[in-house]
C-alpha positions in Angstrom: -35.3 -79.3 -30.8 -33.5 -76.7 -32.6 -36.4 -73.9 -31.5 -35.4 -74.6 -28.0 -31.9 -74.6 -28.5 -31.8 -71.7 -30.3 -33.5 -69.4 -27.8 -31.1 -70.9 -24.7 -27.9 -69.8 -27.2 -28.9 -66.4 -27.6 -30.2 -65.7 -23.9 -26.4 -67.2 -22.9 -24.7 -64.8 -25.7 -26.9 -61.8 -23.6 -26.0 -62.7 -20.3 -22.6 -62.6 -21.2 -22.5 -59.6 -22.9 -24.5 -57.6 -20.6 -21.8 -58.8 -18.1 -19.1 -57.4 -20.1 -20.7 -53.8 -20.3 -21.1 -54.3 -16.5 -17.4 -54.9 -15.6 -16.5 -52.0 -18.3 -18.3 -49.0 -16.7 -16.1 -49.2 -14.1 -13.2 -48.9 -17.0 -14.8 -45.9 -18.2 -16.0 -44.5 -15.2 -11.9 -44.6 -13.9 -10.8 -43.2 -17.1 -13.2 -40.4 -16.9 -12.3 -39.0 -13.7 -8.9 -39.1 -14.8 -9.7 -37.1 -17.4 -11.2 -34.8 -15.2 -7.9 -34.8 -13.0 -6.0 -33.9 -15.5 -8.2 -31.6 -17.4 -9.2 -29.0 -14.4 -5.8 -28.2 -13.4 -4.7 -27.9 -16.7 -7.5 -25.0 -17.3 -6.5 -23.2 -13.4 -3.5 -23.4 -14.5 -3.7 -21.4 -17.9 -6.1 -18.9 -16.5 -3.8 -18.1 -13.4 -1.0 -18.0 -15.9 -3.3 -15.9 -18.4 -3.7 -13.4 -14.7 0.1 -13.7 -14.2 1.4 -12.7 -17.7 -1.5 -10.2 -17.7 0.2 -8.4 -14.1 3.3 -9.3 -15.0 3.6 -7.4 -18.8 1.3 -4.3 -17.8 3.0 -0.8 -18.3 4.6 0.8 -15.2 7.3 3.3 -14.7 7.9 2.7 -11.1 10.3 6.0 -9.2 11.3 7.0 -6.0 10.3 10.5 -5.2 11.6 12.7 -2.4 8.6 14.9 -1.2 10.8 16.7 1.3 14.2 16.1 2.5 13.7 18.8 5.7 17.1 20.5 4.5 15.1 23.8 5.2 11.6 24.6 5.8 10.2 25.0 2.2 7.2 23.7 3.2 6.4 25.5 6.3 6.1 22.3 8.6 4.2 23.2 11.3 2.7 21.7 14.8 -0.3 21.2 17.0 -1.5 19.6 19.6 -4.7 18.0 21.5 -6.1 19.0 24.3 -4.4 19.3 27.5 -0.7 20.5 26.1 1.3 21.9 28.5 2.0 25.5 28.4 4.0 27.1 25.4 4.2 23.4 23.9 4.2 21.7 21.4 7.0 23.3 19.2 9.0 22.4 16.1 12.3 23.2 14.8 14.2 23.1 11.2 17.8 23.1 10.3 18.9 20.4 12.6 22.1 18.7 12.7 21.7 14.9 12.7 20.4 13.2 9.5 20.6 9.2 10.1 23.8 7.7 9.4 22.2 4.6 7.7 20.7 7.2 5.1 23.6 9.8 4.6 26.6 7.4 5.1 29.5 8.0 7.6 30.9 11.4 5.8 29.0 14.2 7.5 29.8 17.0 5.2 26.9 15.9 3.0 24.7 18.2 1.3 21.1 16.0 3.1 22.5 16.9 7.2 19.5 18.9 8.5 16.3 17.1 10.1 13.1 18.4 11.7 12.5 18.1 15.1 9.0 18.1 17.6 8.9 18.3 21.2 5.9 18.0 22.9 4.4 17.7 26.2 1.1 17.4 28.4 -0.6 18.1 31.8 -2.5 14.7 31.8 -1.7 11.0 30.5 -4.3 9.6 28.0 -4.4 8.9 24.2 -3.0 12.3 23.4 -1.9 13.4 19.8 0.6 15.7 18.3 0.2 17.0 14.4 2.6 17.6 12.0 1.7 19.0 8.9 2.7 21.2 5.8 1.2 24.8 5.6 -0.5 23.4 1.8 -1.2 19.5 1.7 1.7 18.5 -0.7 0.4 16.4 -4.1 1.8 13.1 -4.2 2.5 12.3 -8.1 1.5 9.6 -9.9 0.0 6.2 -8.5 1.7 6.0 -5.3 2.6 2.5 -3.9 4.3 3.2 -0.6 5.5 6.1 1.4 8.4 6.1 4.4 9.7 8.5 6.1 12.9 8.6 8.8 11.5 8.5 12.4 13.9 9.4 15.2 12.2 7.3 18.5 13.2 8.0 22.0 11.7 4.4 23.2 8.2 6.4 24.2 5.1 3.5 24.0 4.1 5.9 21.1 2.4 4.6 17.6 2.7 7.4 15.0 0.1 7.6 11.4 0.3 9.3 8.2 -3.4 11.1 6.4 -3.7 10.9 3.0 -6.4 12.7 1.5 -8.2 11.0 -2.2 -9.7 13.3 -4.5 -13.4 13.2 -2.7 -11.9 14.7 0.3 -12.3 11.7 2.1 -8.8 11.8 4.1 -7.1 7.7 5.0 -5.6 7.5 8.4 -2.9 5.2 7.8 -0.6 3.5 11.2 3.1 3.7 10.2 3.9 1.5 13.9 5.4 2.1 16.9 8.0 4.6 18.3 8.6 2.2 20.7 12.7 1.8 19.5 16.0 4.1 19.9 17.6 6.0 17.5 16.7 6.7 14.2 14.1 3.5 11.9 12.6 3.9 8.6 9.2 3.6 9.0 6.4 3.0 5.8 3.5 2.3 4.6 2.2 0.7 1.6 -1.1 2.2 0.3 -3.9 0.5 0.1 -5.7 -0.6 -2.9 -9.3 0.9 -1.9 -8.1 4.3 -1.5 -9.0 5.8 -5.3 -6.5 7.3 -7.2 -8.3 7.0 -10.6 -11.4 7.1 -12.4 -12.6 6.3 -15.2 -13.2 9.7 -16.9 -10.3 11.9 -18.1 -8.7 13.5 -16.9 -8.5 9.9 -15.1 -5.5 10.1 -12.4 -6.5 11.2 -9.2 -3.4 12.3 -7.0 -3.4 11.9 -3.7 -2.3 15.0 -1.1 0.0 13.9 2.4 -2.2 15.8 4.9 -0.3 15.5 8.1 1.2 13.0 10.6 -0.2 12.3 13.3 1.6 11.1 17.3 -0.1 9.5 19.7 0.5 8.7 23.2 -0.4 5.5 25.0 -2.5 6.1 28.3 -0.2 4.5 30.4 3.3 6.0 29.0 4.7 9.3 30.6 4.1 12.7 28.6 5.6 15.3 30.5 8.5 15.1 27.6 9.2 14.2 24.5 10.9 14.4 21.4 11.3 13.4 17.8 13.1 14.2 14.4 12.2 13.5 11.1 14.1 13.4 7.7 14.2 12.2 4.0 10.1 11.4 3.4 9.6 10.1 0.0 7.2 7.6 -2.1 7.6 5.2 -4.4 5.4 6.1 -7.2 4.1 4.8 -10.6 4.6 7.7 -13.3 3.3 6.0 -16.1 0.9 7.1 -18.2 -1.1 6.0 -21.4 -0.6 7.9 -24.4 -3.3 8.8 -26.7 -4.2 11.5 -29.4 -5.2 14.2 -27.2 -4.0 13.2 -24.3 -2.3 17.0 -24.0 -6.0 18.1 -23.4 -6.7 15.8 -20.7 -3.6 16.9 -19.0 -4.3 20.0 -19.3 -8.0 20.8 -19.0 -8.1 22.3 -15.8 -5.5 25.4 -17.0 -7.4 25.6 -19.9 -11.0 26.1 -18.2 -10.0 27.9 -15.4 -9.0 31.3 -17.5 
């Protein structure tokens, strides 16, 4: 009797337990996932806020710099055209009265009044161009972020673009917008991360060079006529740069090489 009982008891005790572990794994298998939930954001979170802090605290010493104000023509700014430009055109013109009020402020006898002006015009409608350009590409210091310059628009369906060259030569054609508007607009650009402007050799900055700017005409918009003005082109620039024992021969390894 007790052999029979015995064996019955224990197969009951193993039914029950095994019944138990069956209604936990649910349990465990809820707890686990949130676990997880918690867990994965937690880890996003610290390596986004590791990539924040990281941008956030790097060295920069960010400055506006004025690469030409057009005051006079230091620079010798000069123009060309494509084909089909109509006889003794295009031409440009310095010293000009009229720097934008939005820039210079209501009082006129301020030292920044002269702006540069362009007038073009051509024999056939199409996607003409117009290019104006410094006689030597001017050197853009530091890392440049952005660039604007003041666009005088006489409402023509006209886009305009600035050309950056990168130290392979390889020169960015960058759209600035339309001159579809009146009066005088600040027009910019922010520069793109792919263009290079280091490397990882020293001497490592890389400056880019402001090539020209470049007009264009839309084929269905007149271009018998037209005008435009320019003033105040600048960047805003990062000048910083790391400092390390020697750094005054990186800096200045081409002066000392080219004697």
């Amino acid at each position: 009797m007790k052999l029979t009982v015995l064996p019955e008891m224990l197969f009951t005790q193993l039914i029950s337990h095994s019944k138990r572990r069956i209604r936990m794994k649910p349990r465990f298998f809820v707890i686990s996932l949130l676990l997880l939930a918690f867990t994965i954001p937690t880890l996003s979170s610290a390596q986004f806020l590791g990539y924040t802090f990281g941008q956030r605290y790097k060295m920069e010493d960010i400055r506006s710099i004025v690469l030409d104000d057009f005051e006079n023509n230091e620079k010798n700014w000069q123009v060309s055209a494509s084909r089909f430009t109509a006889k003794d055109f295009p031409i440009l013109k310095t010293g000009i009265e009229g720097s934008p009020i939005a820039l210079e402020g209501s009082d006129r006898e301020t030292e920044n009044k002269y702006v540069l002006g362009v007038r073009s015009a051509f024999t056939r409608k199409g996607y003409n161009s117009v290019w104006i350009y410094p006689e030597k590409e001017i050197v853009i210091p530091g890392h440049v972020k952005k660039l604007d310059v003041w666009v005088w628009g006489a409402n023509y369906y006209y886009s305009i673009e600035v050309h950056l060259r990168d130290y392979r030569g390889i020169v960015h054609k960058l759209p600035m917008g339309s001159l579809h508007f009146i009066g005088w607009r600040n027009l910019s650009i922010v520069i793109p991360n792919q263009i290079p402007q280091y490397i990882r050799y020293l001497p490592m900055e890389k400056p880019l060079t402001l090539v020209r700017f470049a007009i264009w005409t839309e084929p269905s918009e007149r271009v018998d006529d037209y005008v435009c003005y320019f003033d105040h082109l600048k960047v805003l620039t990062d000048m910083y740069r790391e400092r390390f024992d020697g750094d005054v021969l990186a800096e200045q390894s081409k002066e000392i090489w080219s004697k």
